[in-house]
N, C-alpha and C positions, 0 to 999 in steps of 0.2 A: 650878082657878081659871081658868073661862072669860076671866073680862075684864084679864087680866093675858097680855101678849105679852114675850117673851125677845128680847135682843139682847146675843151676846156680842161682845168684841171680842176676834178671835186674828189682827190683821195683825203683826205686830212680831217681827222676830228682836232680842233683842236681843243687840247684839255682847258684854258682859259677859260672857255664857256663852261667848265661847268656840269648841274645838272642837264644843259640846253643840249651836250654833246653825248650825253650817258649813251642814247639808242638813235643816234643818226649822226651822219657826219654834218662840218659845217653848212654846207651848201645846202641841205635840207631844213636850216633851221627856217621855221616860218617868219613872215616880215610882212607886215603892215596890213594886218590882218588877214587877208585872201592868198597871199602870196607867200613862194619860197624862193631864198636868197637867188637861185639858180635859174631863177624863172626870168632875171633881168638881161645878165649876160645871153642865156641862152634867147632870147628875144632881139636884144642887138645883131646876134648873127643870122635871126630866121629877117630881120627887117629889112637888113643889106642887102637878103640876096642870097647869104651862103646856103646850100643847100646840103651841102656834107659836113656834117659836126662827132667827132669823135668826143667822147667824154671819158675820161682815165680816171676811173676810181679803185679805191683799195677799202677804207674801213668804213664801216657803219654805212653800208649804202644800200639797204633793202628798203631803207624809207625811202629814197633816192628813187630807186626801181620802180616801186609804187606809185609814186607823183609822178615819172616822167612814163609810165608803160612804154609805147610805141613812137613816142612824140607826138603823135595823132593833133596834140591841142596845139601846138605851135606848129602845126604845114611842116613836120619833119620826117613823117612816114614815110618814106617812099617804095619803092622796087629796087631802088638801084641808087646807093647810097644814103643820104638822110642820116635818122641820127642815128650813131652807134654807140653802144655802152663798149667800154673799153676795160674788161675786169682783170684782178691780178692772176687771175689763170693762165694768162695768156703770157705771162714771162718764158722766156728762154731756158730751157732746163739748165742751162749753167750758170744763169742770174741769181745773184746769194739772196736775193729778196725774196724768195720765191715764200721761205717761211715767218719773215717778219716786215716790218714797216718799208714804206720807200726812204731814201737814204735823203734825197730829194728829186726837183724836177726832172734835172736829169737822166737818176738812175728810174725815173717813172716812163721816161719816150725811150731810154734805152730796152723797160720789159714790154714797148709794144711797138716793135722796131718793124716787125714785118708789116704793118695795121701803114706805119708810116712808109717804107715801099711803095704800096697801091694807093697813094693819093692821085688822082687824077689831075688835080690844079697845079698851078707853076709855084705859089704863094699860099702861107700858111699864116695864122693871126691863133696866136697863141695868147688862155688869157684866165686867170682866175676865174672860179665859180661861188665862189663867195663875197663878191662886187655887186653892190647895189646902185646902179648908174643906166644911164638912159644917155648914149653918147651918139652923133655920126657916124660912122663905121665906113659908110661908103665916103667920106669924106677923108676921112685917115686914110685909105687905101687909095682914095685918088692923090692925095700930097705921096705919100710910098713912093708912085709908082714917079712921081715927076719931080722932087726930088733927089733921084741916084741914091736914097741911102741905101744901106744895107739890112739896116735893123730901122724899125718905127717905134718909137714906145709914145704910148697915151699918156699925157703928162698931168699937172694941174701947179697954175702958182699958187694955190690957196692952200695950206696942209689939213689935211683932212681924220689923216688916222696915225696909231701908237706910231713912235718914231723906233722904238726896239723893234717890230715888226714890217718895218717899210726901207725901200732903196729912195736914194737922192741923187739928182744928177747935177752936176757942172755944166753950164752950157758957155762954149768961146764963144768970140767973135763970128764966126761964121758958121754958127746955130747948129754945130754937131758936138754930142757929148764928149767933154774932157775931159771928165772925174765922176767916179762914180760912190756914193757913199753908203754900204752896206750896216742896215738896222743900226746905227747909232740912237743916244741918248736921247739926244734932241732935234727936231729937225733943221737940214742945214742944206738950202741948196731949192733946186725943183722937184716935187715930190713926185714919183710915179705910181701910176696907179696898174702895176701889172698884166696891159695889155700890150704886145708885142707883135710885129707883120715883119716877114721877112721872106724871103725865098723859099723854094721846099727844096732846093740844091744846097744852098746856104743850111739849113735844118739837117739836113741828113749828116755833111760834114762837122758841123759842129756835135752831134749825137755820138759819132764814129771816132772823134778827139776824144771827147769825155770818156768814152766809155775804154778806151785804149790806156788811158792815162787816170784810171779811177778819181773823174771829175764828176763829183752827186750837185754839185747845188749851181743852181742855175745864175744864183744872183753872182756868188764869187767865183764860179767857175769862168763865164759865158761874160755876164756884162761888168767884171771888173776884170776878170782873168784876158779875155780877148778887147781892152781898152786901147786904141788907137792901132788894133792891127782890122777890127770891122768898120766900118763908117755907121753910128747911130747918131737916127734927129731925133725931135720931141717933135710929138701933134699935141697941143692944147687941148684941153678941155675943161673950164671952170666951172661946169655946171654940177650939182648936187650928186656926190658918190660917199658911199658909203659901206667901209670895211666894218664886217664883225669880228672884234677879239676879244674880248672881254664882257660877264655877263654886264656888270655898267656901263661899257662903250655899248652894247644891244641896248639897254634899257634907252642910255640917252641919243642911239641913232633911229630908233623908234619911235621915239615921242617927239624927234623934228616932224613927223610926219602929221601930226597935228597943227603946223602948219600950212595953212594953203598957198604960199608962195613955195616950198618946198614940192608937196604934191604937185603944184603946175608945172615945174624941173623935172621931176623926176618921171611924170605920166603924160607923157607929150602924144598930141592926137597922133600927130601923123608916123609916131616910131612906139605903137601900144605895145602896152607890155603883156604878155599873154601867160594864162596859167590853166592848171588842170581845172576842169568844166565839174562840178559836183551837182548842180542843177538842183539845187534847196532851196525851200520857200521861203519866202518873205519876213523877215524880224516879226516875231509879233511885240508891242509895246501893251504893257496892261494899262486899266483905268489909272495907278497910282504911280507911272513907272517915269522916271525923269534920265535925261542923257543929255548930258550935257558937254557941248566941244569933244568930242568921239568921235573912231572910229570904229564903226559895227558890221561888222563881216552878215551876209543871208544866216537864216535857219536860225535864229539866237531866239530867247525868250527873255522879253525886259520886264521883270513886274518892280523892280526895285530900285535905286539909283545908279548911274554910272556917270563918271566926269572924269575929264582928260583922260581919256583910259580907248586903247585898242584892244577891241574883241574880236577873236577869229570865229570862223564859223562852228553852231551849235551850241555855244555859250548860253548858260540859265543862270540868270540873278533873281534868288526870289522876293519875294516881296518882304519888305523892310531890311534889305542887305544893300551895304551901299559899297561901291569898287570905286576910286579914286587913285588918277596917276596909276596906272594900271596897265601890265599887260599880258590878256588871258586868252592860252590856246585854245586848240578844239575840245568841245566839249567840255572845257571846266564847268561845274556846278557850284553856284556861289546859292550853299541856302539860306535859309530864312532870317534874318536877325546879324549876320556875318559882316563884318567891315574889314574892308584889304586897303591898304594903303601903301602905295611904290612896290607892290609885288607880283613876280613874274611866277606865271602858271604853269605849268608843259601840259603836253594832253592829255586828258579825263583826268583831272584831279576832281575832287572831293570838296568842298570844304563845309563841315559842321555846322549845325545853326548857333549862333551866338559867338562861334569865335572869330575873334580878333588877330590879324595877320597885319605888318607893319612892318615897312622898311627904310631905305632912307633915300632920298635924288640922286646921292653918290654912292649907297653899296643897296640896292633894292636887295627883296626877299626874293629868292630863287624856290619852287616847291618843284621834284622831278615830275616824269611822265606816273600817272596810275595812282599816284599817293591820296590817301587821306589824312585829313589834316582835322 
């Protein structure tokens, strides 16, 4: 899809998370053991086609840097576009962001306004980076373009995430948004899941309003503020997506993945979802080592129990420690005698031989990155 350009957004830690968000932003938090949140979205637009992807990040994004270097692993490297990091350097000397957060989406395409200038494509598809979804893309862009709308959003009738952090839509009679309902209580309506195509003529004037008229937020500015003066439809999409807000909503959109009707949603052959290449050996499992309904990232060492529980890569459980309903990053060290029960690990933790770590289905234990426990 030449004339279709990517623009994700991954500035945002959100505090929600957490220990998860202390040392990266959301988008880098790891997800289903191999993977990071960003590795989905950014894979929806290398499988369409899009071959120019801007990425506009602001905080915690060296972890970010690191997993994604050149793009190399998703066919984004190129000569002549591919993927660009989009940093808050690159603000306008008279952008008031320049020393603190972004105000919202907004004011984030207004500090990289010249980046949006030199897009090449006629159409832009604007979209979170902290969406875990395996969607059509080229599907969405072929109804866009043969529908007349103005605006696309990726919809879903099934509600999926916190209603305080999500838009709703009203859809009339003749399937263009009538109402729009911003982070309400409860959900009420068609939930959107933050993916958006529209024009890059359309994009720039809307950018050039806002910024005239000090309009930061994308949701009430753009798709409540401009309601019945843009024409917006909804593209469906009921398949398996998953927002992270909270570190409970991460524990329990993680451990659908122990699911294998979930898995076959989300890891569809013909639209792989791709991530950085680390090239590690093989799980070893020792003589007395049990895993049971897991998932076990390469490089780990099993001498001990593990059940319902995602392990990322590098993970050591030693012999007689048992992990249960579990989910342990890179390199956690569960020693000897150790039992974890509903608890989330960040990278290289520690944990003691003989202690006992324990949380609950609804508020799991959180341990940060580097801790010993």
């Amino acid at each position: 899809m030449n004339d279709l350009h990517g623009i994700i957004f991954a500035y945002r830690a959100n505090p929600e998370l957490r220990e998860l968000t202390q040392h990266r932003n959301t988008c880098s938090i790891p997800y289903g053991g191999r993977y990071r949140i960003i590795d989905f979205m950014l894979s929806n637009f290398v499988n369409a086609g899009v071959d120019d992807i801007g990425l506009v990040v602001h905080q915690g994004y060296q972890s970010l840097l690191d997993h994604l270097g050149s793009g190399k692993d998703w066919d984004a490297s190129r000569k002549r576009g591919g993927l660009r990091i989009l940093p808050p350097f690159s603000y306008a000397q008279n952008n008031s962001t320049m020393a603190g957060s972004f105000k919202g989406r907004m004011d984030a395409l207004a500090g990289v306004y010249s980046y949006l200038e030199n897009i090449r494509q006629d159409y832009v598809v604007l979209a979170t980076g902290a969406l875990a979804i395996n969607f059509p893309l080229k599907e969405m862009f072929r109804q866009h373009l043969s529908s007349g709308a103005d605006v696309t959003a990726l919809c879903t009738h099934e509600p999926k995430c916190d209603p305080k952090g999500t838009n709703y839509f009203t859809i009339g009679k003749d399937g263009v948004v009538s109402d729009v309902i911003v982070h309400p209580m409860a959900a009420s309506g068609i939930e959107a899941l933050d993916v958006y195509i529209m024009s890059k003529d359309l994009l720039m004037s809307i950018v050039d309003h806002c910024s005239t008229h000090n309009i930061y937020s994308f949701s009430n500015g753009v798709l409540l503020g401009m309601l019945g003066k843009i024409k917006m439809m909804p593209y469906f999409y009921d398949g398996y997506a998953a927002r992270l807000q909270s570190v409970p909503n991460f524990f329990s959109r993680s451990m659908e993945l122990l699911d294998p009707k979930v898995r076959a949603d989300l890891f569809v052959p013909e639209r792989p979802v791709k991530t950085k290449d680390q090239s590690n050996p093989s799980t070893y499992y020792g003589a007395d080592a049990k895993a049971v309904n897991s998932l076990i990232s390469d490089g780990c060492i099993i001498e001990g129990e593990v059940v319902n529980s995602i392990l990322s890569r590098s993970v050591r459980i030693a012999k007689g420690a048992r992990v249960e309903n579990c989910i342990l990053l890179q390199g956690t060290d569960v020693q000897e005698g150790a039992v974890l029960r509903y608890v989330i690990t960040d990278k290289n933790v520690r944990v003691n031989p003989g202690r006992m770590l324990m949380g609950h289905e609804t508020y799991p234990m959180a341990v940060a990155k580097n801790e010993i426990v």
